[in-house]
C-alpha positions as CSV (number, residue, x, y, z in Angstrom):
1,X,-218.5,-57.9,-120.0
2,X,-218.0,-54.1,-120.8
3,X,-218.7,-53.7,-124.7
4,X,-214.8,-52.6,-125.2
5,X,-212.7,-54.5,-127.5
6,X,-210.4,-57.4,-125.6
7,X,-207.2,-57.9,-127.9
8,X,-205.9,-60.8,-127.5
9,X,-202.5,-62.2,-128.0
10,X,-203.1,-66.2,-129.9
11,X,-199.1,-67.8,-129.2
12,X,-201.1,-71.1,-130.1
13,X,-202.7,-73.0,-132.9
14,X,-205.4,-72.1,-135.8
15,X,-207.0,-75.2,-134.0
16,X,-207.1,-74.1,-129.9
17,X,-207.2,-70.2,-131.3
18,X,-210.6,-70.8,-133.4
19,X,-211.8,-73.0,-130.2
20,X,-211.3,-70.1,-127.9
21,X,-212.3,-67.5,-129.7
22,X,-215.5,-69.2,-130.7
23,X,-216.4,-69.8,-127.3
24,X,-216.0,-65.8,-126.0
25,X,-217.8,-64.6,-129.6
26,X,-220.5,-66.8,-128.7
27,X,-221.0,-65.0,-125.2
28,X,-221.0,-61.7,-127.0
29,X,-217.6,-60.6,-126.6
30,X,-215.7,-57.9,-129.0
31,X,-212.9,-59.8,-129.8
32,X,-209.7,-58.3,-131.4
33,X,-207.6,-61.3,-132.0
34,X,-203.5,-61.8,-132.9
35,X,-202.0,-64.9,-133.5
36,X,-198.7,-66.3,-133.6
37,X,-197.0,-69.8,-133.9
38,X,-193.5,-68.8,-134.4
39,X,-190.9,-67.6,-132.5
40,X,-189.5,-65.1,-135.0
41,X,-192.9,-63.4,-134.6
42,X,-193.3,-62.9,-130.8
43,X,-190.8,-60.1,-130.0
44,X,-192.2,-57.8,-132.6
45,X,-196.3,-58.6,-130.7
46,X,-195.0,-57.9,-127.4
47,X,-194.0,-54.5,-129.1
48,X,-197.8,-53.7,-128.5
49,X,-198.1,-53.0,-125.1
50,X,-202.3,-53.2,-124.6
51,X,-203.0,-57.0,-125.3
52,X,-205.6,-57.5,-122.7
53,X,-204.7,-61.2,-122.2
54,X,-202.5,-63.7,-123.9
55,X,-202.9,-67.6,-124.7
56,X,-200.4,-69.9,-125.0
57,X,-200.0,-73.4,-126.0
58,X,-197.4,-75.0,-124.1
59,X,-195.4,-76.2,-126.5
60,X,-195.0,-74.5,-130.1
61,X,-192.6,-75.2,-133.2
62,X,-189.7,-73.7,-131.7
63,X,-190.3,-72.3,-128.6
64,X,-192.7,-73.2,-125.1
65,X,-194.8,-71.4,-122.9
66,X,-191.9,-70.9,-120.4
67,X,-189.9,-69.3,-123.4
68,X,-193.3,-66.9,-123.1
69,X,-193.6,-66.7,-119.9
70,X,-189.8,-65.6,-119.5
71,X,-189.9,-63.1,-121.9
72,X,-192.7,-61.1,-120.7
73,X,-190.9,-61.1,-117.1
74,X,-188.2,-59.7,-119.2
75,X,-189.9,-57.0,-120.5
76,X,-192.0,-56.3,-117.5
77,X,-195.2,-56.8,-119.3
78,X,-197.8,-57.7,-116.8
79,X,-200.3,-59.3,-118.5
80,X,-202.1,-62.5,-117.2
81,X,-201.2,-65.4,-119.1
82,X,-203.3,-68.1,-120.0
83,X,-201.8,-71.8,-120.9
84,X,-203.2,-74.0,-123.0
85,X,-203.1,-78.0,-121.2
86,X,-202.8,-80.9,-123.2
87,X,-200.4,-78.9,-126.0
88,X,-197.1,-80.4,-124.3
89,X,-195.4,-82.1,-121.8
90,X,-196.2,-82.0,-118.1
91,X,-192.9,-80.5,-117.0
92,X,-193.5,-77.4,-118.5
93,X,-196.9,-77.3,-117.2
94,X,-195.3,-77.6,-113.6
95,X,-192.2,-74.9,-114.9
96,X,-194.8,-72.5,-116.0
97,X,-197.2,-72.7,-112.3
98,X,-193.5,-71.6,-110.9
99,X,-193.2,-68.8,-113.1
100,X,-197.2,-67.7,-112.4
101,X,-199.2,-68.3,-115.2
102,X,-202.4,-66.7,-114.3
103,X,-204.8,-70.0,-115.3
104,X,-204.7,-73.3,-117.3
105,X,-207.5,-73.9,-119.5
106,X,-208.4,-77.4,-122.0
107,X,-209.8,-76.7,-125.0
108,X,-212.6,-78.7,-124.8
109,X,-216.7,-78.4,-124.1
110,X,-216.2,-78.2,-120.3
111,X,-213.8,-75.5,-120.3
112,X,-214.8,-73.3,-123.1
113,X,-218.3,-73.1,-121.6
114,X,-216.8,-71.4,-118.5
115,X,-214.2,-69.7,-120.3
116,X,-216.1,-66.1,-120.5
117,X,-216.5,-66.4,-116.6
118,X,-212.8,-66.9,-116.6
119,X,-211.9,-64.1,-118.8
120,X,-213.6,-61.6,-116.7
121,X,-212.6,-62.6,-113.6
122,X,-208.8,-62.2,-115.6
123,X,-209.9,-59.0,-116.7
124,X,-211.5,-57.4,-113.7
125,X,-208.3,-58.5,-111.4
126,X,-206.2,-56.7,-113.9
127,X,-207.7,-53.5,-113.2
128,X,-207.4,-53.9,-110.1
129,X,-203.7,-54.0,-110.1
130,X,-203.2,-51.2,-112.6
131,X,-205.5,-49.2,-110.7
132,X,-203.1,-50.3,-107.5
133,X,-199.7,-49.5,-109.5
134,X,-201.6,-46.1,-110.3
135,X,-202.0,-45.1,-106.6
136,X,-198.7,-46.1,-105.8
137,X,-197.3,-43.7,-108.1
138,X,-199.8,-40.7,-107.2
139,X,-198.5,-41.5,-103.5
140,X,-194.7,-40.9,-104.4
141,X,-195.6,-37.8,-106.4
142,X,-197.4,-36.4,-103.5
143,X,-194.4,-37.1,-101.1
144,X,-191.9,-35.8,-103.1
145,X,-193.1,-32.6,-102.6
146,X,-192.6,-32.6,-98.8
147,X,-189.1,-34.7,-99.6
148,X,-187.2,-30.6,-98.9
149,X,-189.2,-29.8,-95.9
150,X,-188.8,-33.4,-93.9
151,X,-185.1,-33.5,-95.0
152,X,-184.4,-29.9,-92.7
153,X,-186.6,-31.3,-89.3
154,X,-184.5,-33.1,-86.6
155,X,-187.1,-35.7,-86.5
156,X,-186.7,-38.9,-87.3
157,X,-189.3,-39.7,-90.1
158,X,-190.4,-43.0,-92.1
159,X,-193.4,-44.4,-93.7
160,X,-194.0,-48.0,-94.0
161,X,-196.1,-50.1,-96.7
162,X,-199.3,-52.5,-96.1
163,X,-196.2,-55.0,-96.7
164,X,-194.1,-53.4,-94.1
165,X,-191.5,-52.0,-96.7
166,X,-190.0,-48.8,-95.7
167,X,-191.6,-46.6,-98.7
168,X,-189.5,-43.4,-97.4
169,X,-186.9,-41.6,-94.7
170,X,-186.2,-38.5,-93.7
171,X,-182.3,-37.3,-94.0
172,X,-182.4,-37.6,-89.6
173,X,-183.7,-41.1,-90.0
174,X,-180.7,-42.5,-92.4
175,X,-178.3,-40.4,-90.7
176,X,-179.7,-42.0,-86.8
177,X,-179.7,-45.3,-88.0
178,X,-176.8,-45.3,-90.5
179,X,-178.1,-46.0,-94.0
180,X,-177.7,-44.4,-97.2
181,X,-181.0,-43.5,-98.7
182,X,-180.0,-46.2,-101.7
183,X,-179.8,-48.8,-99.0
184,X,-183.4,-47.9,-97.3
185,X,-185.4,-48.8,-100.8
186,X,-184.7,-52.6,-100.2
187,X,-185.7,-52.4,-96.3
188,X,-188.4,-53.8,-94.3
189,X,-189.6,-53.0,-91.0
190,X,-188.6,-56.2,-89.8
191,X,-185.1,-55.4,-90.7
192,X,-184.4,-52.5,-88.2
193,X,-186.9,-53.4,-85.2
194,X,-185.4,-54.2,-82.5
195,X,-186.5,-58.2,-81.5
196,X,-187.9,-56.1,-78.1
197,X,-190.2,-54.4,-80.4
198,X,-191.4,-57.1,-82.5
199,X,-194.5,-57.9,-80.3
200,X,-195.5,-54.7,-79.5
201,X,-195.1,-53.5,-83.2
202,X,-197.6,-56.7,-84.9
203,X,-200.5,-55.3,-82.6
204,X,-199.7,-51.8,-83.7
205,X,-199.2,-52.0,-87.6
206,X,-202.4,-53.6,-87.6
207,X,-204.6,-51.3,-86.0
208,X,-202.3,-48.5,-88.1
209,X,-203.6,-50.4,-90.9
210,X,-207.5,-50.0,-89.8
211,X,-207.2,-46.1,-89.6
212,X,-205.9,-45.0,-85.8
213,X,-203.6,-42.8,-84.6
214,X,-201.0,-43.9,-81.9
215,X,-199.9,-41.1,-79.9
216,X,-196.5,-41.1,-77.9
217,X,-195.5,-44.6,-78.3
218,X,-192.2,-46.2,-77.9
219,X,-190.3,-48.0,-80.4
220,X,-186.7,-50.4,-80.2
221,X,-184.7,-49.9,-83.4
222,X,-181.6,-51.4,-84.6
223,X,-178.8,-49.9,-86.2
224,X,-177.0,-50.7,-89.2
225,X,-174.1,-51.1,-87.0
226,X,-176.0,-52.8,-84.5
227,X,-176.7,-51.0,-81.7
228,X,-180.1,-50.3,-80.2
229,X,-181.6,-47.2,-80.8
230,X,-184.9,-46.1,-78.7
231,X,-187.5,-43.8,-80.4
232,X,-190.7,-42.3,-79.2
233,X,-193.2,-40.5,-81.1
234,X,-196.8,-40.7,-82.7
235,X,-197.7,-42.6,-86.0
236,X,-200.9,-42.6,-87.5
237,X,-202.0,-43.6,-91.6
238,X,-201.9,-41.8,-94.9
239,X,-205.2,-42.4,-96.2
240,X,-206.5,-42.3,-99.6
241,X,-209.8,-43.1,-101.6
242,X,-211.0,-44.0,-97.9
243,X,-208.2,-46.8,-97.8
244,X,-205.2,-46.9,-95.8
245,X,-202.3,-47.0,-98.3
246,X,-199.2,-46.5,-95.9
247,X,-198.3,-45.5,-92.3
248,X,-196.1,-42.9,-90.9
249,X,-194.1,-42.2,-88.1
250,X,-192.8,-39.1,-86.5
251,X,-190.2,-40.2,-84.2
252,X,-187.8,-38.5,-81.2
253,X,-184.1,-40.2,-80.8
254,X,-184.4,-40.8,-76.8
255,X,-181.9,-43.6,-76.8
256,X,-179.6,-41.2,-74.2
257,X,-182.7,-40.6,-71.9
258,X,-183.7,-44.8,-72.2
259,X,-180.0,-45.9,-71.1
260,X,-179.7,-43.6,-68.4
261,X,-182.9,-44.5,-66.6
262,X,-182.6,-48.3,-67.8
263,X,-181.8,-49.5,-64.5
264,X,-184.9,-47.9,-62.7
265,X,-187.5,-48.5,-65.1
266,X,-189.5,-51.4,-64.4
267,X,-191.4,-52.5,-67.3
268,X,-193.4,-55.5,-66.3
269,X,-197.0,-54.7,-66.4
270,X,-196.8,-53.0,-69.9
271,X,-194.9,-56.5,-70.7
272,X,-197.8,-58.3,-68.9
273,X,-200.3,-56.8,-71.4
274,X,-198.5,-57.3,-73.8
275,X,-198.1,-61.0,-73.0
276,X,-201.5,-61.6,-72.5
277,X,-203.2,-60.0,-75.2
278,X,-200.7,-61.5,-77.9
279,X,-202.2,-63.7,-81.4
280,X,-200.4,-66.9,-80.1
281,X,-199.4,-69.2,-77.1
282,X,-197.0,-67.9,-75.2
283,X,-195.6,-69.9,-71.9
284,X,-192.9,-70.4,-69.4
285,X,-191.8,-74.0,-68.9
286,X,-189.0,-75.3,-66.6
287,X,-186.3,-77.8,-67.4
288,X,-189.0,-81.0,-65.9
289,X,-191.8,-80.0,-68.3
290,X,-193.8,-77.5,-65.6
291,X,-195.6,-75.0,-67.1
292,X,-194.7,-72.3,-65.0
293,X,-196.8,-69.4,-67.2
294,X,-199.2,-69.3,-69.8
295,X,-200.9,-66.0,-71.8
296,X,-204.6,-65.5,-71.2
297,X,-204.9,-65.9,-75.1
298,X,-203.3,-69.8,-75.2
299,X,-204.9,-70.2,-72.1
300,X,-208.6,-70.2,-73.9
301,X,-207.0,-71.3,-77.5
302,X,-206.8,-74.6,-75.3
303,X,-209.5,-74.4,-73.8
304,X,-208.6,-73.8,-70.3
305,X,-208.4,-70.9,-67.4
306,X,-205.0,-69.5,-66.8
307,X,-205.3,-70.9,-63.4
308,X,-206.0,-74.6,-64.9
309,X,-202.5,-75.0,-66.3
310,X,-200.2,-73.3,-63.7
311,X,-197.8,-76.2,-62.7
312,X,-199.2,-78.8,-64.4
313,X,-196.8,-80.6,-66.9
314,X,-197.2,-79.7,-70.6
315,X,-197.6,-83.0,-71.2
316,X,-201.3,-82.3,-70.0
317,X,-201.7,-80.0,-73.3
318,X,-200.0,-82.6,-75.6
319,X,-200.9,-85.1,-78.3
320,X,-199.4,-88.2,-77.1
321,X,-197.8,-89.2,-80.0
322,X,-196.1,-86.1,-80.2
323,X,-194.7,-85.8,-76.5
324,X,-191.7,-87.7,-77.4
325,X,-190.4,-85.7,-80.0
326,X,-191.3,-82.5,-78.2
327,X,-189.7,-83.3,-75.4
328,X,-186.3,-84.0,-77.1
329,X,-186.7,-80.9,-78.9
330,X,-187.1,-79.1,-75.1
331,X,-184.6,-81.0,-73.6
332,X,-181.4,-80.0,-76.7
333,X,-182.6,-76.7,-76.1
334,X,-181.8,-76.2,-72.1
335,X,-178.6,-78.2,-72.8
336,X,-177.6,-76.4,-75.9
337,X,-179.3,-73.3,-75.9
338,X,-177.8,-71.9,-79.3
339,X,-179.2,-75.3,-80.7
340,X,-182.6,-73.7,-81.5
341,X,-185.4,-75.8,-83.4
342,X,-188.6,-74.9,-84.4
343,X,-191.2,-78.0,-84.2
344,X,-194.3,-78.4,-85.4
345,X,-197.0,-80.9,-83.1
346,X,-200.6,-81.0,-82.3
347,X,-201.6,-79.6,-78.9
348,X,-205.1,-81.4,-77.2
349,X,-207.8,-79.1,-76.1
350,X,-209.2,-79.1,-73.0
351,X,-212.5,-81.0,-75.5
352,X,-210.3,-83.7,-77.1
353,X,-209.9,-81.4,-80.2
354,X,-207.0,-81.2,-82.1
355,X,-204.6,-77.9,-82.3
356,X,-201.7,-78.1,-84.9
357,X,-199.1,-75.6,-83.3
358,X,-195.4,-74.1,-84.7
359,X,-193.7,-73.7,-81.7
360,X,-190.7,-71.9,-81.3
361,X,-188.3,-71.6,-78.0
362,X,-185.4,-70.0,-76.3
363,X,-184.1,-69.8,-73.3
364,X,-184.8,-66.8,-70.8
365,X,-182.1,-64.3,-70.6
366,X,-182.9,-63.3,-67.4
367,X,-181.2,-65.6,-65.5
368,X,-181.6,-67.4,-62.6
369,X,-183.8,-71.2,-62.5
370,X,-183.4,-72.0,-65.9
371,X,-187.0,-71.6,-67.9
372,X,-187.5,-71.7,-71.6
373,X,-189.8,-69.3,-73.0
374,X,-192.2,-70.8,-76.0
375,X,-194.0,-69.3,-78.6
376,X,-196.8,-71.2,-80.0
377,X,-198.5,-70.4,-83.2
378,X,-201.6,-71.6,-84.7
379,X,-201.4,-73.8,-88.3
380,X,-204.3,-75.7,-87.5
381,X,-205.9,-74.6,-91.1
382,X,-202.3,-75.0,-92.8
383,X,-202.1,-78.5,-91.9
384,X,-205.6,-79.2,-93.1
385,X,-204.7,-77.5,-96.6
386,X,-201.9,-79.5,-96.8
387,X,-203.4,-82.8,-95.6
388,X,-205.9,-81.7,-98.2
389,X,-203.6,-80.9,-101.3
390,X,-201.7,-84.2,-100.3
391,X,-204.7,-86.2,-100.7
392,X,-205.9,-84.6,-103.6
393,X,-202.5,-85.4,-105.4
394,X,-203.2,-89.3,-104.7
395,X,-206.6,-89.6,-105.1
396,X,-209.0,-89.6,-108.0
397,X,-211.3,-86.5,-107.7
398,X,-214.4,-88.0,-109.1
399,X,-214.6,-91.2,-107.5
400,X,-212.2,-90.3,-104.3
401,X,-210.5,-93.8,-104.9
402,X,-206.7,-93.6,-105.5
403,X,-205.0,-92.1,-108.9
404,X,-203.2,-94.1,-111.1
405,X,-200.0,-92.8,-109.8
406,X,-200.4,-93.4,-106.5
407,X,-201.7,-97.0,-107.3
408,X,-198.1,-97.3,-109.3
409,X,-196.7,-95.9,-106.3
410,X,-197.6,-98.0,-104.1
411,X,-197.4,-101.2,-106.7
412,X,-194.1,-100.3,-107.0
413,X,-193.3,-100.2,-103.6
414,X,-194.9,-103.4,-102.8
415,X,-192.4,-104.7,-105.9
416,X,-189.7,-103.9,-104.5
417,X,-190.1,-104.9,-100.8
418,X,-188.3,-107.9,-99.4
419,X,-190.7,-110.9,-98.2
420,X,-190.8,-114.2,-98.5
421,X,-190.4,-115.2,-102.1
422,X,-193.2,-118.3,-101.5
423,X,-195.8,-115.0,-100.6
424,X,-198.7,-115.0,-102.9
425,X,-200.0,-111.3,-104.5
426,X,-202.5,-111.0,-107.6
427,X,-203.3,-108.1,-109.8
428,X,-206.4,-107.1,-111.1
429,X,-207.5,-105.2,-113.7
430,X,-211.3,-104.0,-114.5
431,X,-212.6,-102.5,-117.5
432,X,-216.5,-101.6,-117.2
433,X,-219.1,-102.9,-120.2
434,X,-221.4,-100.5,-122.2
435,X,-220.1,-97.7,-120.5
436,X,-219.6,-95.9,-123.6
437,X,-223.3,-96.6,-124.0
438,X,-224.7,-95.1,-120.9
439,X,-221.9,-92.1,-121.3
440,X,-223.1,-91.3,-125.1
441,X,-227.1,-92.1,-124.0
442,X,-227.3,-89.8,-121.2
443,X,-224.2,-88.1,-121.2
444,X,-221.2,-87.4,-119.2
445,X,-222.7,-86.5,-116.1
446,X,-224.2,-89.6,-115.9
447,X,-221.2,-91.1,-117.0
448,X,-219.8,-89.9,-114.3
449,X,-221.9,-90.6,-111.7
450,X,-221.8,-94.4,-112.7
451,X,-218.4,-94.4,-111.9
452,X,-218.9,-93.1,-108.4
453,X,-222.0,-95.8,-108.1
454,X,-219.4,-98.5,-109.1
455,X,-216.0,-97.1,-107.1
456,X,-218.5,-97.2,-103.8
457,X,-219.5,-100.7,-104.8
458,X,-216.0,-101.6,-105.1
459,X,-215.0,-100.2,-101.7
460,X,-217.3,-102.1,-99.8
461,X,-216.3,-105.5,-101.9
462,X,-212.1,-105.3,-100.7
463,X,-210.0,-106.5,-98.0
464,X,-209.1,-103.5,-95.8
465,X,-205.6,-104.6,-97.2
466,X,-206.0,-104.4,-101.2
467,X,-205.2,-101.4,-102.9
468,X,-208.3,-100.0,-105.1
469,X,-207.7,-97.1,-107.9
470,X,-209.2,-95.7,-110.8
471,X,-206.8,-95.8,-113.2
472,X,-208.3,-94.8,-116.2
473,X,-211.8,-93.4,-117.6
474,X,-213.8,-96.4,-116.8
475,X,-210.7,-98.8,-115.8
476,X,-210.3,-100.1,-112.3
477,X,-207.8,-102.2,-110.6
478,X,-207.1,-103.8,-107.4
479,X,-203.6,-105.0,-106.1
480,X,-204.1,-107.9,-103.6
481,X,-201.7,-108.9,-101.1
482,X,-201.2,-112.0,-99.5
483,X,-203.6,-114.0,-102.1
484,X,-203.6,-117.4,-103.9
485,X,-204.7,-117.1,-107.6
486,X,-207.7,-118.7,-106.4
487,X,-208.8,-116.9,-104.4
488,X,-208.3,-113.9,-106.2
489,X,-210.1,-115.2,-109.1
490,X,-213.0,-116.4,-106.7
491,X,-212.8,-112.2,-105.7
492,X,-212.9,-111.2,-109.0
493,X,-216.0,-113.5,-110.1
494,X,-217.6,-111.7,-107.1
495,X,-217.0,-108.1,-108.5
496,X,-218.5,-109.4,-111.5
497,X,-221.5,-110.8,-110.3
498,X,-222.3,-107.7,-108.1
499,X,-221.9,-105.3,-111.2
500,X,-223.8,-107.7,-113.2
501,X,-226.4,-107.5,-110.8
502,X,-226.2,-103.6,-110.1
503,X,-228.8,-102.1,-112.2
504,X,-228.2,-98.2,-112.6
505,X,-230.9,-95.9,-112.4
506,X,-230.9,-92.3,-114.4
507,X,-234.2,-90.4,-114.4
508,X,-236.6,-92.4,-116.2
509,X,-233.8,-94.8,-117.4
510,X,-232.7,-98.2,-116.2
511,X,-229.2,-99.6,-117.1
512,X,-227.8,-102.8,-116.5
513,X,-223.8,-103.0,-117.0
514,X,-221.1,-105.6,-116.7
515,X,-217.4,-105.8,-116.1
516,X,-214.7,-107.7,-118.1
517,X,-211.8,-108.0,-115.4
518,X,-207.8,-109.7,-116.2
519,X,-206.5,-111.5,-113.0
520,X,-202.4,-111.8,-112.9
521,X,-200.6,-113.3,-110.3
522,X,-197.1,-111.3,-109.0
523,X,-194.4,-112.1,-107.2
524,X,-192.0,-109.6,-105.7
525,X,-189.1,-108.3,-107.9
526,X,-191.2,-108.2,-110.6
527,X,-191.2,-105.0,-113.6
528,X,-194.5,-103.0,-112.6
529,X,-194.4,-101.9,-116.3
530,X,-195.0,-106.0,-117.2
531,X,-197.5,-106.6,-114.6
532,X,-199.5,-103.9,-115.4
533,X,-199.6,-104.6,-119.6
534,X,-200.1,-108.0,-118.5
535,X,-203.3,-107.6,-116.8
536,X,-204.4,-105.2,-119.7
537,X,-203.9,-108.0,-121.9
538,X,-205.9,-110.7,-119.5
539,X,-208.8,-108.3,-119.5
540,X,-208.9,-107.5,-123.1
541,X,-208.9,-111.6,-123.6
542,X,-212.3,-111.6,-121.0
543,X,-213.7,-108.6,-123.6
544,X,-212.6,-110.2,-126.1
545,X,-214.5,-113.9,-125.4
546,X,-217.7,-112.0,-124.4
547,X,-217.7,-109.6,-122.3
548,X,-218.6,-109.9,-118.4
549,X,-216.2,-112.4,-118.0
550,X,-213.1,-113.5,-115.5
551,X,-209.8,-114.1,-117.7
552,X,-207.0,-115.3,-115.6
553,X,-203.7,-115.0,-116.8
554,X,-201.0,-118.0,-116.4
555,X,-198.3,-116.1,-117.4
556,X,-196.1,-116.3,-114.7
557,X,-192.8,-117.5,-117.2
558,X,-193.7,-115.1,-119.3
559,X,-193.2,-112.7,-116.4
560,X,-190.3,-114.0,-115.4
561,X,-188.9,-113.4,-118.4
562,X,-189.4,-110.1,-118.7
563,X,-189.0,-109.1,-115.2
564,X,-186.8,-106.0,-114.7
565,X,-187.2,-102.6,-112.7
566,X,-188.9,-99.8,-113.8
């Protein structure tokens, strides 16, 4: 950390404030430190406009993080925010993510230990961006002083933004395309190119991006009005501080010249290039399913020569299980071709491999045999971070057995489906013996590392149809279907008897443990809430006679009697 002061904004209590400020003092921080708990107090500290970073509990006496984190949106005070979990409830945690809150910390061993890393990371990435909103603004100085000379050239003029907003025009380029120079600050490339340009344009911003110069190329605009404009010209990049910080265009109106030679000029091997050399998949299809063409570049994204795919059916390139539903989606489209879907599928390499695609379709304008044109784009990695976000949402991260909501989820679920009322389910509930020990002993990384001994023990003990979850620190429970009582309890004295038996090994230590588990039976229709309390209760009678024990619970009128939905 530089030796400069960091002021800090406290919007939290003496409790997390002394925590936190404890833990950067004690990594040799300068620490100038503000703190508020009242909302009668926070206008008048935003009034100081250099707080490095602020921390927030989530919820306060009279106002929440969100209040916070409104408020400096309001004033336009970009300063990263840091929330304080556990200080309130979970909705505003999820409200405050929406409105970007920079981080959420706990205020406990684990995350004050890390929390210096943190706050330089915070502090480094906010230099970054003033230094960002600094070069932006030397940028506009700079072309306002060439604003007089670009306004007098007959020239069409524009620069364009890493983001592909249109940073400036000259008065020939507002006047050409019919905008007022109020209405050109809220435009973006994408808004005036012509859909004939879009292709050609992706391949040039980005090289325009990496420093060249593009010398008498051809763009397709679109009015405000609506009507194609062509332009042709040279761009090349405004560099600064060796980085490229916009691009600009110098541009001839040759729309008259285009439209009178339109109907000689045959465009197809610049199209061709074009075609081949694009990002995605692009291919021809007719109305049975023929591929009819396919670029170079889809061609080897599937693994396959050009040649290899030529009237072959697109079922070839596939998944199975998605032909069906791509299919339909093809088949609307040539009947209805203002019905236009988007579909997203998995493609099979010519290797067995798996390519998640977004495809998109029209048909061809050109007329004649009817042929729908496809764009296929690559989401392989999407889908996996999704697949991934999804399953770290239902599973426990430490053991990788399901969470506790999930688990309800899927308790719930079972609850609630019709079956026959005679079918058999049972519930149980695990709570592990001299855990605690082991955890204060050795600590909580072998704490931890217990629980993953024991979650892979119980994974190879179920039926590939019970439900397993961790559903608490060192609580476990397994919902099984389609079982007697019995059986369930001769299941659970098994669980038993292999954790009694599991001896746990940490460095030079030996540990043998037990398990105290609750067995309920269920029946469908049944309150989750109930079932759940009641198997609590059956495993705190096995803890309670001794320890390492099986406690089954006949409770079933008790249940009934209490049965409602949750």
């Amino acid at each position: 950390m530089p030796e400069n002061v960091v002021k800090l904004l406290m919007v939290c209590s003496i409790e997390s404030s002394a925590a936190i400020e404890q833990a950067l003092i004690n990594h040799g921080m300068r620490l100038l430190v503000h703190r508020i708990d009242a909302a009668r107090d926070l206008h008048l500290a935003l009034e100081t406009p250099d707080w490095h970073l602020i921390f927030s509990d989530l919820e306060l006496s009279d106002f929440s993080a969100i209040d916070l984190a409104n408020l400096l949106s309001e004033k336009s005070i970009d300063v990263p925010l840091i929330v304080i979990k556990g200080t309130g409830a979970e909705e505003i945690a999820f409200r405050c993510l929406e409105l970007g809150v920079s981080q959420f910390i706990r205020c406990d061993d684990h995350y004050l230990q890390s929390l210096p890393r943190l706050i330089d990371t915070l502090l480094r990435r906010a230099e970054k961006d003033n230094a960002r909103r600094s070069l932006e603004k030397q940028l506009i100085e700079s072309e306002e002083r060439f604003l007089d000379v670009f306004d007098h050239t007959s020239d069409l003029i524009q620069c364009v933004g890493p983001d592909g907003a249109i940073t400036y025009t000259n008065r020939a380029w507002r006047t050409t395309m019919g905008y007022t120079e109020q209405e050109t600050r809220s435009l973006n490339l994408l808004d005036v190119l012509h859909p004939d340009s879009m292709l050609c344009c992706q391949d040039r911003f980005s090289r325009l991006m990496n420093g060249e110069t593009l010398n008498c190329i051809d763009f397709k605009f679109v009015t405000k009005p609506g009507e194609a404009v062509y332009l042709s010209g040279d761009c090349g990049s405004i560099i600064k501080d060796g980085g490229v910080i916009s691009t600009r265009g110098i541009f001839k109106n040759i729309t008259d010249t285009v439209r009178a030679e339109e109907a000689l000029k045959i465009t197809e091997a610049r199209y061709q290039a074009l075609y081949e050399n694009a990002p995605d998949i692009y291919s021809a299809i007719s109305a049975s399913g023929e591929i009819l063409s396919i670029n170079q570049t889809g061609a080897s994204m599937l693994g396959y020569e050009v040649h290899e795919l030529i009237g072959e059916s697109a079922a070839k390139v596939i998944h199975p299980e998605d032909q069906r539903a791509v299919f339909d989606c093809v088949g609307k489209l040539f009947n209805n071709p203002e019905d236009k879907r988007d579909i997203e599928y998995r493609k099979i390499r010519k290797d067995g491999s798996i390519l998640w695609v977004h495809q998109r379709a029209s048909l061809d304008p050109a007329g004649g045999a009817q042929r729908l044109l496809v764009v296929c784009r690559d989401i392989t990695e999407k889908r996996y971070l999704e697949d991934k976000l999804a399953h770290q949402a239902s599973h426990d991260m430490l053991t990788n057995l399901l969470n506790r909501r999930e688990f309800e989820r899927r308790f719930q679920q079972l609850l609630q489906r019709e079956s026959d009322p005679t079918d058999q389910h049972v519930l149980c509930f695990l709570d592990l013996d001299q855990f605690k020990i082991i955890n204060d002993t050795c600590g909580h990384i072998a704490g931890d590392e217990l629980l993953r001994q024991v979650a892979a023990l119980l994974k190879g003990l179920i039926r590939s149809r019970d439900t397993l979850a961790r559903i608490g620190g060192d609580e476990f429970a397994v919902l099984m279907e389609h079982a007697s009582p019995d059986k369930a309890t001769q299941f659970a004295e098994k669980i038993r008897s292999t954790i009694e038996e599991f001896e746990f090994h940490w460095r030079s230590q030996r540990f043998s443990i037990g398990v105290s588990i609750g067995v309920v039976p269920i029946r469908i229709g049944r309150s989750i809430t109930d079932a759940l309390n009641m198997a609590d209760m059956a495993c705190y009678t096995a803890k309670k006679e001794g320890r390492n024990r099986v406690h089954v619970s006949h409770a079933e009128a008790a249940l009934s009697d209490q049965s409602g939905g949750v």
